[in-house]
N, C-alpha and C positions, 0 to 999 in steps of 0.2 A: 653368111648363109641364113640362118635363123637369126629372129630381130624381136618379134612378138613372141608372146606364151602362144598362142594357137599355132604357130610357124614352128616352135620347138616343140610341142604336142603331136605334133605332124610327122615332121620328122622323127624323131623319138617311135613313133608308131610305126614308120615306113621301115627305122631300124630293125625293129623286134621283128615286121612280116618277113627280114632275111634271115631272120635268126632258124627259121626252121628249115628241116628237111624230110620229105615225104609226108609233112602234118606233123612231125613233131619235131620239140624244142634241139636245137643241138649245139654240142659246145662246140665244135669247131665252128658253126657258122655265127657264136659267140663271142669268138673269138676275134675271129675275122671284123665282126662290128667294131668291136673295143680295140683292136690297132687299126681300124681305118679312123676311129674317132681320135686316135692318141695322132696319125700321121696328120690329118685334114686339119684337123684342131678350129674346126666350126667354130664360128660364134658362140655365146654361150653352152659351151659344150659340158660344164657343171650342170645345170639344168636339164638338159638333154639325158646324160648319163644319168641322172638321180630319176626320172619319167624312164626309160628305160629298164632301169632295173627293179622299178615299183613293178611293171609291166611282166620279165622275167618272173622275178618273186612270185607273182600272183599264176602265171602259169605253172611252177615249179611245185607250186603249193598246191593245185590239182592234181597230182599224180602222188602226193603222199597222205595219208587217211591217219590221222593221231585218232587212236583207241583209247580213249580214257575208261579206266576201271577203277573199283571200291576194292576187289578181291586179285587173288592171282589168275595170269589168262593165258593160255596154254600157244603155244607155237601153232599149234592145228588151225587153233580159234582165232590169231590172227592171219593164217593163211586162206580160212576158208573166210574171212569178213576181206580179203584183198583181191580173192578170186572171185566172189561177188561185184565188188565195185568197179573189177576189171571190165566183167560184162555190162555192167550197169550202165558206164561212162564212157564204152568202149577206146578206150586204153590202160596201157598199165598203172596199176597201184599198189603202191609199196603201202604198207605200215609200219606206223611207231606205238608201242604199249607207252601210256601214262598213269602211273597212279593217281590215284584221286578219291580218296577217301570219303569227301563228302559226297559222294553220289547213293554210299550209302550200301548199295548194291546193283548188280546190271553193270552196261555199258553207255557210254557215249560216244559215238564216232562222226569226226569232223573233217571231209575235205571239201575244199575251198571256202566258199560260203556259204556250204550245207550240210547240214547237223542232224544226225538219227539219235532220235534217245530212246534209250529203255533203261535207265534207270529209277531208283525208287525215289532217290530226291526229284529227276524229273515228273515222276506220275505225280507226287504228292505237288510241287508247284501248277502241276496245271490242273488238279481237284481244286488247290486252293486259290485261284485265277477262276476256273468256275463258280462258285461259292461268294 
């Protein structure tokens, strides 16, 4: 089946667009991937599953928002920073509280590849990046 890296990139890809349903991620059709790939047993099919669940991973990690904090952070405060990004990104978003002391005070909140800071360690790096 797959022979080149662009042929298993492909495929790997064409994997992941069954993996949803109605626009989002689902495990039965997850499922369904990972024993068609266990029965078919493609060509480089290590490859494929490893692109694949880079793929997974990276969608998976959009719907959870890691709250990092300096201090304690109340249940409310991560419900109402998850009902924000629910609208924001329109879909759902869980959160995870993280401590993190070096920030000093404030918040940092990170999903996927996008970062809101209000922290004090961040204001003071980017005064001192101006500067």
């Amino acid at each position: 089946m797959a022979t080149g890296k662009p042929q298993i990139q492909q495929l790997a890809r064409q994997l992941f667009k069954l993996s949803f349903t109605d626009g989002r991620l689902s495990s039965e059709q997850v499922a369904g991937v990972l024993a068609y790939v266990e029965k078919a047993h493609p060509a480089n099919a290590l490859a494929i599953l490893k692109i694949y669940q880079r793929l997974v991973a990276t969608e998976v990690a959009k719907g959870v928002a890691v709250v990092e904090h300096s201090g304690p952070v109340s249940e409310t405060v991560l419900a109402s920073i998850a009902g924000a990004l629910s609208q924001r990104y329109h879909r759902p978003v869980t959160t995870t509280a993280k401590s993190n002391p070096a920030l000093i005070a404030g918040l940092r909140v990170r999903i996927g590849d996008d970062v809101y800071e209000s922290s004090v360690a961040g204001q003071l790096a980017a005064l001192s990046a101006a500067t």
